[in-house]
N, C-alpha and C positions, 0 to 999 in steps of 0.2 A: 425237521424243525430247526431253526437256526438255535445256536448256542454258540455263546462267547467263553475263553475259558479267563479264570482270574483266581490264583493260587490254589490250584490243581481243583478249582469247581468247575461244573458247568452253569454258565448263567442263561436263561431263558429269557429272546428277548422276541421282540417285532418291531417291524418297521413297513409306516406307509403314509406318502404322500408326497408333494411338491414344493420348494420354494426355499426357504430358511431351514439350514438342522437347528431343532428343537428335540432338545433330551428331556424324558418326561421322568421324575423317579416319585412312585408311586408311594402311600403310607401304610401306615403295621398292617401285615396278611393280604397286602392288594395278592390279585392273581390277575391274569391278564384272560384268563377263559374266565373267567365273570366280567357279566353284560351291565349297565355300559361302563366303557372304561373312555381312557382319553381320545380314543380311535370314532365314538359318536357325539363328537365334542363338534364346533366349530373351527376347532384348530387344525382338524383334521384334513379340513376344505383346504387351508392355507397354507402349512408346512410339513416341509420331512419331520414327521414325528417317529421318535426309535423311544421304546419306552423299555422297560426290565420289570423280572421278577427280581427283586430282591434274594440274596441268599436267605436259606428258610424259608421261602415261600411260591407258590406257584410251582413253576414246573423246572425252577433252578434246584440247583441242590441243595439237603437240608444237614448237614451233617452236626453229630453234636459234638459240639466243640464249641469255646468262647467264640463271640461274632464283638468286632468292635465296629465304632463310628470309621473309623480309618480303612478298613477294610472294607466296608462298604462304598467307599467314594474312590479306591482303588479298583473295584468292581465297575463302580460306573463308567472310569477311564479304560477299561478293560470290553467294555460293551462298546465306546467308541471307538477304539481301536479296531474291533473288529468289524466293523462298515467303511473302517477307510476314513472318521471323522480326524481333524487334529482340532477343533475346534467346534462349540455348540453355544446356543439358548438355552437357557438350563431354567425349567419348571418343577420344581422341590412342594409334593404337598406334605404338609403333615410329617413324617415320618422320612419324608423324602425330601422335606427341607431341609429337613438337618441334615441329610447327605450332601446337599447341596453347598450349605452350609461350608459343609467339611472340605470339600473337591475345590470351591472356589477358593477354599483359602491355601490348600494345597497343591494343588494347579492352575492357578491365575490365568494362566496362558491359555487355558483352551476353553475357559469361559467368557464368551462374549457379552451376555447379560444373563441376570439371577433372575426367575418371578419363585416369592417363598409364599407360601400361602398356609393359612391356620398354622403355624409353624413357629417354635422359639428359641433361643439362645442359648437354653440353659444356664447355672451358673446363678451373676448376681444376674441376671437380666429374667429369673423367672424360668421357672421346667414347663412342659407340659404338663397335665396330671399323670403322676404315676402307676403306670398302669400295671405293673407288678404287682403294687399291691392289693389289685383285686382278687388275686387267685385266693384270699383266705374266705372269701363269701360266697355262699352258693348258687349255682346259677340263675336261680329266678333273681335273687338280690341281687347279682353283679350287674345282667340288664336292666334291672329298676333304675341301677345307680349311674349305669352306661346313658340311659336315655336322658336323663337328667346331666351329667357331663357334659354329654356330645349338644346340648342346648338347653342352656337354663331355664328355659320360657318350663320346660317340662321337667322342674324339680319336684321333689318329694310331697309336698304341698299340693302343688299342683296334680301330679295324680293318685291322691287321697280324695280332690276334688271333681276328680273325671275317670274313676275309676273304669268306662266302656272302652272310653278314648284311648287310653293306657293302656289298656288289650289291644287294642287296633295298633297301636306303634310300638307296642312291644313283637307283636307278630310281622310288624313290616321291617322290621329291626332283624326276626330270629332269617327272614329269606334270605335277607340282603347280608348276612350272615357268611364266613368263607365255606364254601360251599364243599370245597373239598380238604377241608382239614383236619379230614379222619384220615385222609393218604395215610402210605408210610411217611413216620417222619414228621408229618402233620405238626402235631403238639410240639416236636423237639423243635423245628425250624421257629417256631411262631414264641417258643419260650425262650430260644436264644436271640430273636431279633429283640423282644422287648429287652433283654436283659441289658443286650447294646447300647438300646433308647438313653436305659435308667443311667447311663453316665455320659452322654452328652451336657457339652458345655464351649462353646465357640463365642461366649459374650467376650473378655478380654482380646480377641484376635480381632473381631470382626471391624474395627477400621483401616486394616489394610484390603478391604473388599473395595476396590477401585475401577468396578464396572456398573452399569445401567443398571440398576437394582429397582425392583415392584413389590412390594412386602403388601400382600393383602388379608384380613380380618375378618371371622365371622362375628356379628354385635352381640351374639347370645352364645357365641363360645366357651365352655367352660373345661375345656380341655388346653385348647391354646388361647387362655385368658386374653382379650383386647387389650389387659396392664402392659402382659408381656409381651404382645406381637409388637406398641408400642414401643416397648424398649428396643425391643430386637431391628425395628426401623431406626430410632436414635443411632443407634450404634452403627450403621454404616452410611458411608458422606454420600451424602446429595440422592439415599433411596425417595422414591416416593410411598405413599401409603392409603390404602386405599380400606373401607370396611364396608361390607354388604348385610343384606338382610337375611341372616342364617346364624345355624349355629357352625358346629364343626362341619359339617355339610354345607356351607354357604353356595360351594361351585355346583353343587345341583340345587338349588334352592333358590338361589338368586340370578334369572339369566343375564343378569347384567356383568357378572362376573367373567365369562371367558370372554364374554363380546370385549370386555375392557386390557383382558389380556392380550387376546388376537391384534387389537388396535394398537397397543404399546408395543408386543412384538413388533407387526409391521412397521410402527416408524422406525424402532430402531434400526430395523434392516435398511429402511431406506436411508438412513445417516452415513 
């Protein structure tokens, strides 16, 4: 299995396809053995996609110990490195914006454009919701309050009023669920990456981001609030912005979404 190393981890990654490198950096607990990921995408037809497990998650190492934002986007320079990239397309979802976030303002040089997607700035520019502090509710109530999060359409309200329907997307919630985060290490990985999350903040840095930037939105996000993805577009010159019909899951939900990434990739490449 390929593995990249980055301060004495191993990071777990894949790579497959043709045209443009594009570095995918995935959000809180991606795994890459869960089906579909960015490899059933449309992007997949069109560029070298290398995507990573995040440290704590998937089949990288979990070890306990603090995880920072910093470290994480040193990882992801660490994953290029070892394919021989000096330079990528960097698609940041979620969790993996902010990595992106991080790297582009870190290493400018080997970013040739940003797409951030459901993703935010932290700081004065707005958090994600902090997902830390769900760990004080039990798990039927943390999914109630997940499903409502990840897409307002499905607040509290709302499934007091659809009580069947709320079964039904709360059990399509518990599959799609990380499947293996009972591993060893499981819990540790996955409560040091949020720990990470909870102190990002790239809103004061973010206009020296001087590349082709795509910052896109889901309209019923209530995780990475449409305030804050806004802002997080204000804050770097000349991004575009883009908001689809989804919540936190817009890029499965909306297929307009990668068709609009694939297309903005491609010009870029051709400039």
């Amino acid at each position: 299995m390929p593995y990249a190393r980055s301060s004495q981890l191993q990071l777990y990654y894949q790579r497959q396809g043709k045209g443009c490198p594009v570095l995918f950096l995935p959000g809180t607990g991606s795994d890459l053995r869960c089906k579909a990921n960015i490899f059933n995408t449309c992007l997949a037809d069109r560029f070298d996609i290398l995507a990573i497990d995040h440290r704590g998650t998937g089949q990288s190492d979990k070890p306990d110990i603090p995880y920072s934002m910093e470290q994480y986007a040193l990882d992801a320079a660490a994953v290029m490195d070892a394919v021989g990239w000096q330079s990528a397309h960097v698609i940041g979802v979620s969790f993996g914006g902010m990595v992106a976030q991080e790297l582009a303002l870190r290493s400018p040089q080997r970013i040739r454009s940003l797409v951030l997607c459901c993703t935010t700035s932290g700081g004065a520019g707005g958090c994600s919701y902090p997902l830390h502090e769900l760990t004080r509710f039990s798990p039927d109530e943390r999914s109630r309050k997940m499903l409502g999060i990840r897409d307002t359409r499905y607040n509290q309200a709302w499934q007091a009023d659809h009580p069947e329907e709320t079964k039904l997307k709360l059990a399509e919630e518990a599959a799609d669920a990380a499947p293996f985060i009972k591993e060893p290490d499981g819990i540790i990985g996955i409560t040091r990456q949020i720990e990470a999350r909870s102190y990002h903040d790239t809103y004061e840095r973010l206009p020296a981001i001087r590349i082709p930037t795509l910052v896109c939105g889901g309209t019923y996000d209530g995780q990475a609030k449409p305030e804050a993805v806004k802002k997080l577009h204000q804050q770097i010159p000349g991004a575009e912005l883009h908001f689809f019909d989804g919540g936190h899951n817009f890029l499965a939900e909306d297929p307009n979404a990668y068709q609009l990434i694939a297309a903005t990739l491609e010009r870029i490449c051709s400039e």
